[in-house]
N, C-alpha and C positions, 0 to 999 in steps of 0.2 A: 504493500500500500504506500511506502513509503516515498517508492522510483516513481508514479504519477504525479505525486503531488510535487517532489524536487523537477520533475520535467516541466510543468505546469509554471512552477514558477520561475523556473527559466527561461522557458518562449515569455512570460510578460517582464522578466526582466532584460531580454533583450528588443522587446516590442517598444519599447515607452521611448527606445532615443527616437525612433521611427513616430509615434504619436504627437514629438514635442515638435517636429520638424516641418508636419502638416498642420498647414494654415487653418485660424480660425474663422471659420465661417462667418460672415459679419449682414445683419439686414440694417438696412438705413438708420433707423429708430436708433440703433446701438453708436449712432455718434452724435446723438442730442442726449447732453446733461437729463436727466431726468427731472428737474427742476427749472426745464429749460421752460417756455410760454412754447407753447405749440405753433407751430409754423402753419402761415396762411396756403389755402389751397391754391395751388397754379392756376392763372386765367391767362385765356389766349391772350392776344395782344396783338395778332394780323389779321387779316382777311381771309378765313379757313378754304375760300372760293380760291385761292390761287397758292392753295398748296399742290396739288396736281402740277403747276409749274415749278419746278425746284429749285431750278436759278434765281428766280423774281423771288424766290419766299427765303432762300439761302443770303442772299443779296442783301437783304434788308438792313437796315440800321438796329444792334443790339437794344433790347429794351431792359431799362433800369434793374441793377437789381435792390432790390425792397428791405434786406435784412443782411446788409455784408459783410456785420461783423459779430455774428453769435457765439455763445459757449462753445465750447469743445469738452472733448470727453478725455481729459490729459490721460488718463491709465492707460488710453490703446496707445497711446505713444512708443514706438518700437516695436510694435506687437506683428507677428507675421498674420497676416488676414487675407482674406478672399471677399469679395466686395463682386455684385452684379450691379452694372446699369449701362446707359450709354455713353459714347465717345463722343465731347463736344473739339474739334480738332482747334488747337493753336501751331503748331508746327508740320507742315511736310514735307518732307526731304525729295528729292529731284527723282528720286523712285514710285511717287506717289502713294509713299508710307508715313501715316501721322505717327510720331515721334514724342509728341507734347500735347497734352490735351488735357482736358478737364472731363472728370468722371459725373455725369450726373444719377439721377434714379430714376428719369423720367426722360423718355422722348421728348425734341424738341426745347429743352431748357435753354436758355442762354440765345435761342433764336427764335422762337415763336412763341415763347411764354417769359416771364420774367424770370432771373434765374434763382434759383431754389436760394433758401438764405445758406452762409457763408459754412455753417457746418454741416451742410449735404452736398457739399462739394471738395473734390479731390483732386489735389493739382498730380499730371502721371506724368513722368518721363519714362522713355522705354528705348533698348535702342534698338530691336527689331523691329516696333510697334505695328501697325495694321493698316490695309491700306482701303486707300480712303473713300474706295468705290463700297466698303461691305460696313458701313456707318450707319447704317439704320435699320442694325439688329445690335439686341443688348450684347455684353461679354461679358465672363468672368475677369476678372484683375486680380494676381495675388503677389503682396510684397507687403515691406515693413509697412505701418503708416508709420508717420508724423504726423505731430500734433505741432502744424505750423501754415502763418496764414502767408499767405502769396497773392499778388495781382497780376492780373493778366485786361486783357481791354473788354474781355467780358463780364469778369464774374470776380470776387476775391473769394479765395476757397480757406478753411478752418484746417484742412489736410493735405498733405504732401505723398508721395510715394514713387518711387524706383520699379517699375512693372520688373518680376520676377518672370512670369506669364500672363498673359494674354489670349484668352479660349472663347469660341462663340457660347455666348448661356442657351442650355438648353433646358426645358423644363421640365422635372427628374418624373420618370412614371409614377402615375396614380397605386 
């Protein structure tokens, strides 16, 4: 009885460097203070009739953001995480791969709705990053955050992060 139990606790003692290594899974919620004032819901702010044209509704002049400097949640600070949303692009390389970009949690943030307040946003650098034709489907992101704010001409973000990877989100079976 004695060889199951020392075996047992050998695969979980070599299992856990393997557990601490894998990202934790993170949902937006988990980077507002709990104490934070609850964030206003996103309203359009274009012409929903000339979304069908992508150029004219890409084009557009950024609109305001509303909340650009909220709490942050300092403990995920360094923490390896996995984060879903989409790619709002600040940087493309002559590959036509965004490189720099602001993470949001909602379609369309920072260009046809105002952009989300300042701690549901995530400034990414990456250097294989994605390119820029597959932007309007969510991805996984997984790297350290920071808990640091940055400006960019859209948005000022509460978080920073180094892409580790970069994977399309798919939604896990029912």
């Amino acid at each position: 009885m004695k060889k199951p139990r020392a075996t047992l606790l050998l695969l979980l003692a070599l299992s856990l460097p393997a557990l601490a290594d894998s990202p934790r899974e993170l949902a937006w919620e988990a980077l507002i203070p709990a104490d934070a004032p609850a964030a206003p819901p996103p309203v359009a702010m274009h012409d929903l009739a000339q979304l069908g044209d992508a150029l004219s509704a890409e084009s557009a002049p950024a609109v305001a953001q509303q909340r650009p400097t909220e709490p942050t949640v300092r403990e995920l600070d360094g923490v390896s995480v996995k984060l879903p949303g989409y790619i709002v692009p600040l940087d493309v390389n002559e590959e036509g791969r965004v490189t720099e970009f602001l993470l949001v949690p909602y379609f369309g943030a920072c260009i046809h709705v105002p952009p989300p307040p300042s701690n549901q946003i995530v400034h990414v650098k990456s250097e294989n990053g994605v390119m820029l034709d597959t932007l309007y489907q969510p991805f996984w992101i997984e790297g350290a955050l920071k808990v640091e704010q940055s400006h960019s001409d859209l948005a000022e973000s509460g978080y920073a992060m180094q892409a580790g990877k970069i994977y399309p989100y798919e939604i896990p079976d029912q």
